[in-house]
C-alpha positions in Angstrom: 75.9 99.1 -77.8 72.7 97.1 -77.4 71.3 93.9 -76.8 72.7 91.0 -78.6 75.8 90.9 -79.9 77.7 89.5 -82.8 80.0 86.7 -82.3 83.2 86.9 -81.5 83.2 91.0 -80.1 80.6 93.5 -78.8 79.6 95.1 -82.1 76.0 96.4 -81.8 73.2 94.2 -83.0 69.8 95.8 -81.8 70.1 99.1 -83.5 67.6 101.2 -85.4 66.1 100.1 -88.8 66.0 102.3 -91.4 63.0 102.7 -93.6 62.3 102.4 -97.8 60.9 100.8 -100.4 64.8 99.1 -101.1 64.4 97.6 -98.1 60.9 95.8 -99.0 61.5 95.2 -102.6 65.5 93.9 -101.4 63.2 91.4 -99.0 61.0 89.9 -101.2 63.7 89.8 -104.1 66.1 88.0 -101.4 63.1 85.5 -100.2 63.3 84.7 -104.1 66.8 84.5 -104.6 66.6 81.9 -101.4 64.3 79.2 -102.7 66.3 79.1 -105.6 69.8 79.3 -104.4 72.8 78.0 -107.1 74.0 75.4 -108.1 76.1 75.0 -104.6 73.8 76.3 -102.3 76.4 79.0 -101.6 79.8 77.4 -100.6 81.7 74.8 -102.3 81.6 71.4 -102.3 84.2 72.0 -99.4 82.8 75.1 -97.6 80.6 75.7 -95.5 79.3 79.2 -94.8 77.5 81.4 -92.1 77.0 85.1 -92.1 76.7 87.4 -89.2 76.3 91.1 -88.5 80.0 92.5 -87.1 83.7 92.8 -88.5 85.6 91.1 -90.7 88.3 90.6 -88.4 86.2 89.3 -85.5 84.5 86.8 -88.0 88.2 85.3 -89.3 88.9 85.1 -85.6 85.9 82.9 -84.5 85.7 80.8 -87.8 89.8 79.6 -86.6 88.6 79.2 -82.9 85.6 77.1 -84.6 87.8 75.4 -87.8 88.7 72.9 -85.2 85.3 71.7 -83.6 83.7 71.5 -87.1 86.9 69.5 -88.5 85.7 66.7 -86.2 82.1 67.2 -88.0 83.3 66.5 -91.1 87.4 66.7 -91.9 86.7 68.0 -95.8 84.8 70.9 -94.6 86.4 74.4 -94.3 84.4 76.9 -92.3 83.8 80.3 -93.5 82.3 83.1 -91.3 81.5 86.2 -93.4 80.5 89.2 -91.9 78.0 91.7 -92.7 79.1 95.4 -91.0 76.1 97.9 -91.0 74.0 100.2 -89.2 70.9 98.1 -88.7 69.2 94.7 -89.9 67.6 96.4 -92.7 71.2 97.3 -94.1 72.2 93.4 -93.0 69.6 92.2 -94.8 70.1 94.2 -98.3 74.0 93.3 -97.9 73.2 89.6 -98.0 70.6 90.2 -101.2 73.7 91.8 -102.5 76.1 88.1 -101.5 73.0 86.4 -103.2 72.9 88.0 -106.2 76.6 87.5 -106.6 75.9 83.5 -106.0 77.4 83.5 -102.8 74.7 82.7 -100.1 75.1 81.2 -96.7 74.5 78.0 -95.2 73.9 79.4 -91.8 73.1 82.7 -90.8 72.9 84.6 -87.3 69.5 86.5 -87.0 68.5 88.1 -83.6 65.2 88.6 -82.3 64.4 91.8 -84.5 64.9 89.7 -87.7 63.5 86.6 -86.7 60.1 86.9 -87.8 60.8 88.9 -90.9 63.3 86.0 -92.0 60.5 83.0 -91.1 57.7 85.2 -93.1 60.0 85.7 -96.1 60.5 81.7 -95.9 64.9 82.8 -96.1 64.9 79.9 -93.3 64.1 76.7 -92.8 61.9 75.3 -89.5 63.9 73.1 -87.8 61.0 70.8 -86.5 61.9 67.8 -88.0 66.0 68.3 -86.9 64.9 68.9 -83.5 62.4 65.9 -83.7 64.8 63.3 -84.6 67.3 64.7 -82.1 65.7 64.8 -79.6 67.5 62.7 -77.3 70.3 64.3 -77.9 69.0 67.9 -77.6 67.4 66.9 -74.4 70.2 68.4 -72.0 70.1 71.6 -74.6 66.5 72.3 -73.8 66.7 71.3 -70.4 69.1 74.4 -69.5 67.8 76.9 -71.7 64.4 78.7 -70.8 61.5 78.1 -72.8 60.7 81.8 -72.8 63.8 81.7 -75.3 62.7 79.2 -77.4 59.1 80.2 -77.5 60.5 83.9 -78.8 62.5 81.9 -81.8 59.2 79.8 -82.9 57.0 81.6 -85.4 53.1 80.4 -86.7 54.2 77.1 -84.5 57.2 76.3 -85.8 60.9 76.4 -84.4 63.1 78.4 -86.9 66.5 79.1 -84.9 68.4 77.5 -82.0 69.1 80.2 -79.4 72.5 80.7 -77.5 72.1 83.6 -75.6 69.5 87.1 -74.5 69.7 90.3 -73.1 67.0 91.6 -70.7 66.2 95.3 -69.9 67.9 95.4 -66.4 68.7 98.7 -64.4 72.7 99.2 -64.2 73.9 101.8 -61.8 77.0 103.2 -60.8 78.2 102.0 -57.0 80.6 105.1 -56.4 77.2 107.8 -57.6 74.9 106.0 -55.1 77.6 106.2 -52.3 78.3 109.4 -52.8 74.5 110.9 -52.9 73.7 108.6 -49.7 71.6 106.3 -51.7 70.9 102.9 -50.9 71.5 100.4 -53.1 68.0 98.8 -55.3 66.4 95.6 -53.8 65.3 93.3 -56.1 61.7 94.6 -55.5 62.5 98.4 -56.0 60.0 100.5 -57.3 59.3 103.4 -59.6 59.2 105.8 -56.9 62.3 104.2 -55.5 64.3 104.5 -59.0 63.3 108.7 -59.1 64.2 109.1 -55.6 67.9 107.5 -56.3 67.8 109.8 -59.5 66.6 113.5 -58.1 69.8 112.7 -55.3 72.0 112.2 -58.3 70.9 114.8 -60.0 71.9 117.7 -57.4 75.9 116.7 -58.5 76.9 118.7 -61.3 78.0 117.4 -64.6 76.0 114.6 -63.8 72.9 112.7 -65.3 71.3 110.6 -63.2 69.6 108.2 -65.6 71.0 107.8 -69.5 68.9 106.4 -72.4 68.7 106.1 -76.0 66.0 105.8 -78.6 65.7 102.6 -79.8 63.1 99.7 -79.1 65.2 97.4 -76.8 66.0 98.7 -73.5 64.6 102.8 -73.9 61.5 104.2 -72.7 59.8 100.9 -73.3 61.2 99.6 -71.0 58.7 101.2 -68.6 56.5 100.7 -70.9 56.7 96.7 -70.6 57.1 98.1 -66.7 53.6 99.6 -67.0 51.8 96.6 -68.7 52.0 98.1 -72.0 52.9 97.7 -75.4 53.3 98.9 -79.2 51.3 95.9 -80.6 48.6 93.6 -78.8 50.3 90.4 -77.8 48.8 87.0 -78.9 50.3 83.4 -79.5 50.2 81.4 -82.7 48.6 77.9 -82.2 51.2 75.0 -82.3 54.1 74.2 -80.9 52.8 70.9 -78.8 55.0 68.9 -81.3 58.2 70.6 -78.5 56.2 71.6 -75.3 54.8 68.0 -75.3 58.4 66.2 -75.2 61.2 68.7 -74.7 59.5 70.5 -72.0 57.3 67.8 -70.4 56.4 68.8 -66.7 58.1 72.5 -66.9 55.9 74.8 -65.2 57.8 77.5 -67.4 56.7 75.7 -70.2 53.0 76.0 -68.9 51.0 78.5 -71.1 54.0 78.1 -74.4 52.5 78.2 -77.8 53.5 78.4 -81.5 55.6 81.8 -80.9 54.7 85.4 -80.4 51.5 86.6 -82.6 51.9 90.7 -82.5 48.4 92.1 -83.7 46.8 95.2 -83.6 49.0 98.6 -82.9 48.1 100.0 -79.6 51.0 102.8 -79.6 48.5 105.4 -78.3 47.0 103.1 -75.8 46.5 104.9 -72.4 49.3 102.5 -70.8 51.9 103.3 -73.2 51.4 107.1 -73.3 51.6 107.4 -69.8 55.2 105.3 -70.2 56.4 107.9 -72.7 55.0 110.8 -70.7 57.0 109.5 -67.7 60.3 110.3 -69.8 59.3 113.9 -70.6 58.6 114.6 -66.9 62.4 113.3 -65.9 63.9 115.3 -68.7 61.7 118.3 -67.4 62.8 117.6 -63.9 66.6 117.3 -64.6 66.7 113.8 -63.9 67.2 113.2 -67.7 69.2 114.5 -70.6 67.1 114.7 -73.7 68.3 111.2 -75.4 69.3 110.9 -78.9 68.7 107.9 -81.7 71.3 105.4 -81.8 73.2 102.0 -79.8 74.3 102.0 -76.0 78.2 102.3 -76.5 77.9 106.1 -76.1 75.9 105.3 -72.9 78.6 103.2 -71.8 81.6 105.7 -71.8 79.3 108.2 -70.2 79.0 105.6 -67.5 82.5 104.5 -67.0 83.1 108.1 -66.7 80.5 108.5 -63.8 78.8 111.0 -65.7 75.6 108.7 -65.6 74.0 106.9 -62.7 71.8 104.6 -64.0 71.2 103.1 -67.1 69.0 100.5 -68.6 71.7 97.5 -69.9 71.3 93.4 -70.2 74.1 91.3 -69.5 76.5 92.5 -72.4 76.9 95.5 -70.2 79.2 93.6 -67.9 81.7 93.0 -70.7 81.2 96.3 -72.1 81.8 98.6 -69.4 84.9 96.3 -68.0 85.8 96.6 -71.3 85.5 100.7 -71.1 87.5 100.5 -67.9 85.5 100.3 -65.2 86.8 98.3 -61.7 84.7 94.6 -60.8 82.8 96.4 -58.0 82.6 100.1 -59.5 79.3 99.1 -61.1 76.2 96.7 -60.1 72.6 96.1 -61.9 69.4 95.6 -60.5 66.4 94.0 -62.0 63.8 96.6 -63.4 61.8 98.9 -61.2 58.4 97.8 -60.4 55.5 100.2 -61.9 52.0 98.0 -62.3 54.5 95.2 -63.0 58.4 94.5 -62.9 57.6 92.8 -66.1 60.9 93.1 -68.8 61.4 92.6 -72.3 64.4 91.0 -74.1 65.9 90.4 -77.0 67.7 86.6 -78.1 70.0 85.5 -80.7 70.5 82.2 -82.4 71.4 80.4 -85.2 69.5 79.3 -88.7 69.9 76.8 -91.7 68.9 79.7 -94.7 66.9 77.9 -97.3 69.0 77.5 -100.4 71.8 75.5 -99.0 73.1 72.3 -100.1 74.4 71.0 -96.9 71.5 71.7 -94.4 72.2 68.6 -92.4 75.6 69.3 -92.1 74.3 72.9 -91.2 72.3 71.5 -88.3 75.2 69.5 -86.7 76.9 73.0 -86.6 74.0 74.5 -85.0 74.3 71.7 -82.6 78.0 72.2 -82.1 77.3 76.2 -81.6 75.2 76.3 -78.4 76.6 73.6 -76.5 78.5 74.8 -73.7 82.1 74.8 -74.2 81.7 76.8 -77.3 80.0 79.5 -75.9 83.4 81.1 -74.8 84.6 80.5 -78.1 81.9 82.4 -79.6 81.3 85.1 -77.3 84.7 85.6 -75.2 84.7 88.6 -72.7 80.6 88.6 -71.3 79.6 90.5 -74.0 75.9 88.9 -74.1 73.8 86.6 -71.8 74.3 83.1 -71.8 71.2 82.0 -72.8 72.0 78.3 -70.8 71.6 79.0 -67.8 74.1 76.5 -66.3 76.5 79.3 -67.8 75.4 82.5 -65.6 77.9 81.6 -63.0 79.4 83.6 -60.0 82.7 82.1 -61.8 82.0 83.7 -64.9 81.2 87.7 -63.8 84.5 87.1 -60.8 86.6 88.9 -63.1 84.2 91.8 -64.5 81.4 92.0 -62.0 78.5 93.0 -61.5 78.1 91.4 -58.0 74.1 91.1 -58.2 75.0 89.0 -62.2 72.1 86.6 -60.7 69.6 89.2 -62.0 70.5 88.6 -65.3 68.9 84.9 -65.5 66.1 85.9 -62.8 64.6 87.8 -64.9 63.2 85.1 -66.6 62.6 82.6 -63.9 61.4 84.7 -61.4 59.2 87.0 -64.0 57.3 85.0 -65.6 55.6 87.8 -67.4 58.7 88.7 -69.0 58.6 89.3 -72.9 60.2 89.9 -76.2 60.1 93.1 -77.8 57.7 93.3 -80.5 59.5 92.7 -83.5 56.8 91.5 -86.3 57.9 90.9 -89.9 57.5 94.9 -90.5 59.7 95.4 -87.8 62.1 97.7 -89.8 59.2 100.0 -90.4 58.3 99.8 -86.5 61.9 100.5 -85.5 62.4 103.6 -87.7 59.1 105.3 -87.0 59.2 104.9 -83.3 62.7 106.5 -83.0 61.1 109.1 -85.2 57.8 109.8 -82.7 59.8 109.8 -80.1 62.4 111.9 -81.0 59.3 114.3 -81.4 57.8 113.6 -78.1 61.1 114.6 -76.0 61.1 117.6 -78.1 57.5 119.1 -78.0 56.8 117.8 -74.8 53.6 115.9 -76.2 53.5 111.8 -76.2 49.7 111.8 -77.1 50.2 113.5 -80.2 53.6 112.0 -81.2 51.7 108.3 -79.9 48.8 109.1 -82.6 51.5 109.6 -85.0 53.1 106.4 -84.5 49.8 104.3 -84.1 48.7 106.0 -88.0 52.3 104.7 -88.7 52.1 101.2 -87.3 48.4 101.0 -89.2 49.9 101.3 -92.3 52.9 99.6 -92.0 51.0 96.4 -90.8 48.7 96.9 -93.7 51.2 96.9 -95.8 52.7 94.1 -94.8 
C-alpha cells in the first residue's frame, strides 16, 4: 500500500496509472458531462453525495460515523459515500464518467495529489477561493495547523481547488530486531547515503533476507533518491497567484515565505544527469545484493515482507504505522527515520483532500461538509487506525502512535518543517501517462542494467505526452 489512503481503511490510493486513449477521451467526455450535470446535480433533493477510491463497505461505514455530524449541518440531508474500487486513478476516474453517464454524479469527491491537477485542468472542480475568502475567520485555526507546503500542493494556476486533511512523505522505515542483530546502529536524523548502504551490505550477509524493499511506482521508489539527489522528472516552477491566501491566511509564516499559485511542472528532464545517476544507484544495490529486483505495484506486499523480517528497510510515510501494526508487528519492533541525505535530504509527498465537483446543486452545503471533514475531531472518524498522516499537525501526537509506534513518529511532520525543500511528486494533468511509462522504463532499467537508455526512453515518452496534453 502507498501513500494516501481512502477513508475509512488502508486501501491503496497512489498506485500506478494505466495508459489509453479511454482514458483521455473518458476525461474530456467527463469534464463535459460535469459542467452540465442533471437536473439534481447528482443526489436528491435530500442527498448529498461524495465519492472516494476504496470499498463499499468501508464507505457505508464512514458515511454512519459521519450521518451524525452532517445531521447537525442540515437535519433533511442524508449522506451518501459511494465508493470507487480500482487499480489506479485512471480506472477511478473512468468509473465516475461511468456514475455520470448514469445521472448519478457527486457532490464531493476525494482526489489525492496524483489527480489533483488533472481534475482542476479538466474544470470537474470548483476553486474554492471565494469559500475560503468569506470564511476566513473561521478557517483561520484550520490554516494555522496545517502547513502551507500542503496547501500550496492543492492550489493549481493560483487558485485553491481542495481542502487537505492529511500527507504521506517518503521516510525510511526499518526493522529494530534486523539492525540489532547485524550490530547496526540505529539512523540519526542526519544519516547519510553512505550511512543507509553500510546498514544495508550488514543486512545483507543474513540469509533469506533483503536489506532494502521497493516498488515501482512514483511515490516513495527510486525517486525517492531521486528528490534525495536534487532531481526530478519534470522542471519545477510555480504558477503566479495565490496572494489572495498567502496575504491573509498565512500572514507572517516564514513557511509561507516563497508560496505561489501551486506547483507549475514544465519541461521533462527524465534523462537529466541528476536523475540518471538516482536510477543508476538502484541497479548498483540490486547488483550488490543489497536489493531484490522490485516489481510494479502498491506497498502492501512490502509490508508483509517487512512484518516478516524478511526486509530491513523500506521507504514508507506515516500510513506505514497503521499498516504494519495492522500486519502484526509489536509497538517497538519497527522505527522510521527521515530520508538519507545524498546532495539534499530533500522528500517528496503525496496529500489528500476534499473537493465540491462542478455539477452539483448543493455546493454550499458541500463546502460546510468540507469544513466539517478536516477539523480535528473527525479525523479519527475518517481515518481510524494511523493509516495516513494527519495533515494538522496538532494531530501528530506521541498520544496517537503510543499504541502502534514508531517511537521516532516526530519524523513524520519534520519533514516538512524542518525541510523546507521538501516537495510533491510531480503529478501534472498527464499524470496517468507519466505514471504508466515510468513503471514501464524502469522496469527496463533493473532488467538491462542501463538507466541512460531506459531515461532517454522515458524523456521521448514525457515529450509526447506533455505535447499531447
Amino acid at each position: 500500500m502507498t501513500g494516501i489512503h481512502p477513508p475509512g481503511g488502508p486501501i491503496a490510493r497512489r498506485t500506478v496509472l494505466k495508459a489509453g486513449a479511454a482514458g483521455g477521451l473518458g476525461l474530456a467526455a467527463l469534464a463535459d458531462l460535469a459542467a452540465c450535470g442533471n437536473s439534481d446535480g447528482g443526489s436528491s433533493s435530500k442527498s448529498l453525495k461524495m465519492l472516494y477510491f476504496g470499498e463499499q463497505a468501508a464507505a457505508t461505514q464512514l458515511q454512519n460515523r459521519l450521518q451524525p455530524q452532517i445531521s447537525k449541518l442540515d437535519s433533511t440531508i442524508k449522506f451518501e459515500i459511494s465508493a470507487i474500487n480500482g487499480t489506479d486513478w485512471n480506472d477511478f476516474l473512468a468509473k465516475v464518467l461511468t456514475q455520470i453517464a448514469a445521472g448519478t454524479p457527486p457532490d464531493i469527491i476525494s482526489v489525492a495529489t496524483e489527480g489533483l491537477q488533472l481534475m482542476a485542468s479538466k474544470e470537474l472542480a470548483v476553486p474554492l477561493d471565494d469559500y475560503v475568502t468569506k470564511d476566513l475567520s473561521a478557517l483561520k485555526e484550520y490554516f494555522a495547523d496545517i502547513h502551507p507546503a500542503l496547501i500550496e500542493s492543492m492550489m493549481y494556476q493560483g487558485h485553491l481547488w481542495e481542502l487537505p486533511d492529511s500527507f504521506n512523505a517518503g521516510n525510511m522505515f526499518y526493522s529494530t530486531e534486523l539492525f540489532q542483530r547485524a550490530g547496526v546502529v540505529p539512523p540519526s536524523e542526519g544519516w547519510t547515503i553512505d550511512d543507509f548502504e553500510s546498514a544495508a551490505t550488514k543486512i545483507a550477509k543474513f540469509k533469506g533476507i533483503n536489506a532494502f524493499g521497493w516498488v515501482v511506482r512514483l511515490w516513495g521508489s527510486w525517486t525517492s533518491f531521486m528528490y534525495a539527489n536534487n532531481a526530478n522528472l519534470l522542471e519545477e516552477g510555480k504558477y503566479d497567484g495565490g496572494d489572495w491566501l498567502w496575504n491573509k491566511a498565512y500572514a507572517g509564516d516564514p513557511a509561507a515565505a516563497g508560496r505561489k499559485g501551486g506547483w507549475k511542472w514544465g519541461a521533462p528532464t527524465a534523462n537529466s544527469e541528476g536523475t540518471v545517476e538516482a536510477l543508476n544507484y538502484m541497479i548498483e544495490l540490486t547488483k550488490k545484493g543489497l536489493s531484490p529486483s522490485p516489481d510494479v505495484g502498491g506497498g502492501g506486499t512490502l509490508q508483509g515482507l517487512f512484518a516478516s523480517n524478511r526486509i530491513g528497510m523500506s521507504i514508507g510515510g506515516g500510513f506505514w504505522a497503521g499498516g504494519l501494526t495492522n500486519a502484526g508487528m509489536k509497538n517497538g519492533s519497527f522505527d522510521v527515520q527521515l530520508f538519507p541525505k545524498w546532495k539534499s535530504q530533500r522528500h517528496l509527498f503525496g496529500a489528500g483532500g476534499y473537493a465540491i465537483f462542478k455539477s452539483s446543486k448543493k455546493k454550499d452545503l458541500a463546502w460546510e461538509v468540507l469544513k466539517l471533514l478536516v477539523k480535528p475531531d473527525t479525523f479519527d472518524l475518517v481515518f481510524p487506525g494511523n493509516v495516513t498522516t494527519p495533515g494538522r499537525k496538532s494531530l501528530v501526537t506521541a498520544a496517537r502512535y503510543a499504541k502502534t509506534g514508531p517511537k521516532h513518529w516526530s519524523v513524520f511532520y519534520d519533514t516538512l518543517t524542518k525541510h523546507p525543500e521538501t516537495a510533491p511528486i510531480p503529478a501534472p494533468p498527464y499524470y496517468n501517462a507519466l505514471a504508466t511509462a515510468l513503471n514501464q522504463r524502469t522496469t527496463q532499467a533493473i532488467s538491462s542494467g542501463n538507466a541512460k537508455a531506459a531515461l532517454d526512453g522515458l524523456q521521448s515518452d514525457l515529450e509526447k505526452a506533455a505535447g499531447a496534453s
